[in-house]
C-alpha positions in Angstrom: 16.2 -8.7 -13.0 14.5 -8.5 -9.7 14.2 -5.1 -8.2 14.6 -4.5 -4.3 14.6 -6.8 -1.9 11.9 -8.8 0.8 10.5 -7.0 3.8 10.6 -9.3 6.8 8.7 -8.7 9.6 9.2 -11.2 12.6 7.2 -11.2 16.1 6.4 -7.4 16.0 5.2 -5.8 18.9 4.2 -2.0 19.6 2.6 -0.6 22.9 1.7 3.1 23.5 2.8 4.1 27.2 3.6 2.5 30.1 2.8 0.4 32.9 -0.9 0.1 33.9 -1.4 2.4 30.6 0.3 0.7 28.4 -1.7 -0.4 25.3 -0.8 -3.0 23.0 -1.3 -2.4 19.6 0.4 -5.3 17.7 1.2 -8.2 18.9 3.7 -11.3 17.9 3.1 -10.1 14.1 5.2 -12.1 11.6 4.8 -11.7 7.7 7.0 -11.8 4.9 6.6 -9.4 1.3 8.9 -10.5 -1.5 9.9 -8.5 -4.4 7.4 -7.6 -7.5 4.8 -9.1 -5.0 1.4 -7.4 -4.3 -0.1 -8.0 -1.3 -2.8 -6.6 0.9 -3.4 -6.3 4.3 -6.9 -5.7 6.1 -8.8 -5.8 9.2 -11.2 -4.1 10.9 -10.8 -0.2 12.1 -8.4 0.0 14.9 -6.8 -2.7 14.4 -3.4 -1.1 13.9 -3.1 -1.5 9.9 -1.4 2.4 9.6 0.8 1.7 12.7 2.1 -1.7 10.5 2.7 -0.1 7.5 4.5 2.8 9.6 6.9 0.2 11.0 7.2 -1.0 7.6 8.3 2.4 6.5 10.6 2.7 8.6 8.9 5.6 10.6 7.8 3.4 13.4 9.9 1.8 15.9 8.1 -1.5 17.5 8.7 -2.1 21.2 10.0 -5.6 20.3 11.0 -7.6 17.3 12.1 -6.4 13.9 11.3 -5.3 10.6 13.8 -5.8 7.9 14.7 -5.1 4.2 17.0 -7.8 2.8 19.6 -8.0 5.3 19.1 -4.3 6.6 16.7 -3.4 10.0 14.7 -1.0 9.1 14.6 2.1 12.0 14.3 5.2 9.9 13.1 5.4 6.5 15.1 3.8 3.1 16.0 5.5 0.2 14.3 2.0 -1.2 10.2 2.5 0.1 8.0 4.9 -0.6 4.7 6.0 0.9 1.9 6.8 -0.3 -0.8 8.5 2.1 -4.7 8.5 2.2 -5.1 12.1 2.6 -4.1 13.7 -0.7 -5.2 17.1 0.8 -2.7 16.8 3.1 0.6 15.6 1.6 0.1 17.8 -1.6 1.5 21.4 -0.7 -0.9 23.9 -2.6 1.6 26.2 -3.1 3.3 24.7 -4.9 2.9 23.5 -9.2 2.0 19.9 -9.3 5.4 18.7 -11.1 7.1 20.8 -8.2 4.9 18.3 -5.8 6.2 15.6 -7.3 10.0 16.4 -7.8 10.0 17.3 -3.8 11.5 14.7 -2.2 14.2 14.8 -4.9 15.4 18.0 -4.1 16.6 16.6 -0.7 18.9 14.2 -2.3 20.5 17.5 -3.8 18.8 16.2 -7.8 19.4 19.2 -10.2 16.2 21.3 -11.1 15.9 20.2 -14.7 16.5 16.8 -14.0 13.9 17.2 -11.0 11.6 18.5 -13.4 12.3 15.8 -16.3 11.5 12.9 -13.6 8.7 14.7 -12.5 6.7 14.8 -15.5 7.9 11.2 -17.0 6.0 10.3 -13.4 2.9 12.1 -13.8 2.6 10.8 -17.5 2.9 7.0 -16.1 -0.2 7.5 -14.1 -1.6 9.3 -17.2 -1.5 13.1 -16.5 0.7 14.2 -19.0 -0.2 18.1 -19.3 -1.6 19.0 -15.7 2.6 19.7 -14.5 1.6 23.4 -14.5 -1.0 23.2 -12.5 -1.8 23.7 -8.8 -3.1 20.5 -6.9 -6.7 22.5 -5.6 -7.2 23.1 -9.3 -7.4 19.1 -9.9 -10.1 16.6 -8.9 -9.7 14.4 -6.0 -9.0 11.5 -8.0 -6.6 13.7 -10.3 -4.5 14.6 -7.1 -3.7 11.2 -6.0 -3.1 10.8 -9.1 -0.3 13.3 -8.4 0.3 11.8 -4.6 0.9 8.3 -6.6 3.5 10.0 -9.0 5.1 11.7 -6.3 5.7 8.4 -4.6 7.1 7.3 -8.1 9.8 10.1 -8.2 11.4 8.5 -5.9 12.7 5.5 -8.5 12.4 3.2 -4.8 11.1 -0.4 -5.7 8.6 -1.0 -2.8 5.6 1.6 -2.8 3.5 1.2 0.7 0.0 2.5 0.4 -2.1 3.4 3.3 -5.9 3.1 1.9 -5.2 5.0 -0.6 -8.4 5.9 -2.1 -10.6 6.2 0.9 -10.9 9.6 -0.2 -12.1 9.4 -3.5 -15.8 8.6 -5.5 -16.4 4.7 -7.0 -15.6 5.5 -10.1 -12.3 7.4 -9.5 -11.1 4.3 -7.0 -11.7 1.8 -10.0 -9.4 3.7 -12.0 -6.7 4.3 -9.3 -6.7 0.6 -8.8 -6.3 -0.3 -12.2 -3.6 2.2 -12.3 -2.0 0.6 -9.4 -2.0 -2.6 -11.3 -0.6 -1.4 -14.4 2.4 0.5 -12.6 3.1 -2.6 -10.6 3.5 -4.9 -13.9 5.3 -2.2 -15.9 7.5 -1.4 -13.3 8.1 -4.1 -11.6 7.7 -2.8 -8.3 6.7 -4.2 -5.1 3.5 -3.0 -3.4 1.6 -3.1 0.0 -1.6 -1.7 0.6 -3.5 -1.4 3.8 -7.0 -1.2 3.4 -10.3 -2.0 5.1 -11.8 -2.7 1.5 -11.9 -6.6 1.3 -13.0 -6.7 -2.3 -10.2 -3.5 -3.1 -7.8 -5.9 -1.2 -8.8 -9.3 -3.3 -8.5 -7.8 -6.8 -5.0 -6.1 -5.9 -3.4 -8.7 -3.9 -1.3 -12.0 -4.9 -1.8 -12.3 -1.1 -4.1 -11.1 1.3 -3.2 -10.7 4.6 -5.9 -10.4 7.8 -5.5 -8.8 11.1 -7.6 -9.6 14.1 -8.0 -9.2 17.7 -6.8 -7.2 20.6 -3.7 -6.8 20.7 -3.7 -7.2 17.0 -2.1 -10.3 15.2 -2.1 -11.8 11.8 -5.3 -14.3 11.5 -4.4 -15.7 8.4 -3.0 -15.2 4.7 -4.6 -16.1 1.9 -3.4 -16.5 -1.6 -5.5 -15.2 -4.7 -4.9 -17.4 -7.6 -6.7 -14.6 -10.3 -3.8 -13.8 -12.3 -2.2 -10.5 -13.3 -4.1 -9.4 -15.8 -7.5 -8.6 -13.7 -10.2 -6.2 -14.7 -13.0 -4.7 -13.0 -16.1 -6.5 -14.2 -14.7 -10.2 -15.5 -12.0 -10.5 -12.5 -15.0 -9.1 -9.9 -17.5 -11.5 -11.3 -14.9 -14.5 -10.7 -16.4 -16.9 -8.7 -13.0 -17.6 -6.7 -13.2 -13.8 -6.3 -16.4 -14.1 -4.4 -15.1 -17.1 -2.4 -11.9 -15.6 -1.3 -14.1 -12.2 -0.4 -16.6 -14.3 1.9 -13.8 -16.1 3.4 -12.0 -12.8 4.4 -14.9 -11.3 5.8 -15.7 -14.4 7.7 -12.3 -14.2 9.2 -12.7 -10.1 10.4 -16.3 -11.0 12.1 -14.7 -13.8 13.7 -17.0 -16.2 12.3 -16.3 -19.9 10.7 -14.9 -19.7 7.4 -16.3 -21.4 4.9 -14.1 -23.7 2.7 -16.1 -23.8 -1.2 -14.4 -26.1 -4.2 -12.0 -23.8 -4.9 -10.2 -23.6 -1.9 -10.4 -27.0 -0.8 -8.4 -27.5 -4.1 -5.6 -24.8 -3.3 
């Protein structure tokens, strides 16, 4: 059975101030996510990637048009979407155990302590830290804690799981991990994830679709589909030669420059 539902987003516009200071962020943006889909957006820096995925979240209002989940508008957040934020540092509260990190937002929605602390560890053994629930997030590596920032975000049982660049913060060899783990979660689960990121190949061996934004104001350039499967791994999905074409052909869309069209997408 499918879990959640689509997030629509149709002619979305969002300007900061007013009159002759008003600046337009995003502009006329339209895009659709279904459910279990994986899909990527990038674009270059500023180009309003965090403000979209705020507006997906909920935690954004645009100026104009809409966001929608199923049938609902989205303007505040859903019990349905989760976030999960670049800055581990900041969303992890060091005070605080790492299971009691993750069970947070539960005890909001009034979840009993045991039961809190049940869901909190089955979470932080799904992204494979089974025995670090008694310890504090600044005794854990930086790949380790979001670890624990992607678990938290799991708590929450919620079917779509937005992810602003998630491991931005982290060493190579810790973001090839995460993003494998991000893969495995996503089939196990069968959840629906968006990541923003300004990492074209990161973006290309997570997404079914890639999305690009462009220009000022910023709007969608194109979408691109990524016919490599679900079952991708770092050196034989990387060394894909459609992997390679689909990565020139997003990078030739950021710069602005004439995409070039190889065999296999003048087959798709």
């Amino acid at each position: 059975m499918t879990r959640g539902s689509s997030l629509h987003v149709e002619d979305l516009c969002l300007s900061f101030g007013t009159g002759p200071q008003e600046h337009r962020v995003l502009e006329g943006l339209s895009l659709r996510v279904d459910p279990e889909e994986a899909v990527c957006v990038v674009g270059p820096s500023g180009a309003g990637k965090t403000t979209l995925l705020r507006c997906l979240a909920g935690l954004a209002r645009p100026t104009s048009g809409e966001v929608r989940y199923g049938q609902q508008r989205l303007t505040e957040p859903h019990a349905d979407i989760a976030v999960v934020s670049q800055d581990y540092r900041g969303s992890l509260l060091p005070w605080l155990r790492v299971w009691d990190n993750v069970a947070f937002p539960l005890q909001g929605r009034g979840v009993k302590k045991a039961v809190r602390r049940g869901r909190a560890l089955e979470c932080l053994d799904a992204v494979g830290l089974p025995d670090v629930g008694d310890k504090y997030p600044w005794q854990l590596s930086g790949g380790m804690q979001q670890r624990v920032a992607i678990a938290r975000g799991l708590a929450y049982d919620a079917p779509v799981l937005l992810m602003d660049e998630p491991f931005g913060s982290v060493d190579a060899q810790s973001r090839f991990d995460l993003e494998d783990l991000t893969l495995r979660l996503r089939r196990q689960l069968g959840i629906t994830v968006v990541v923003v990121t300004h990492d074209i190949d990161e973006a290309v061996y997570l997404g079914d679709r890639v999305i690009v934004l462009g220009g000022r104001p910023t709007a969608v350039l194109d979408t691109l589909a990524v016919p490599l499967g679900t079952d991708r791994d770092q050196l034989t999905t990387r060394a894909d030669p459609r992997f390679a074409e689909l990565r020139t052909r997003v990078l030739a869309l950021i710069r602005g420059e004439k995409v070039p069209i190889g065999p296999e997408a003048a087959r798709q």
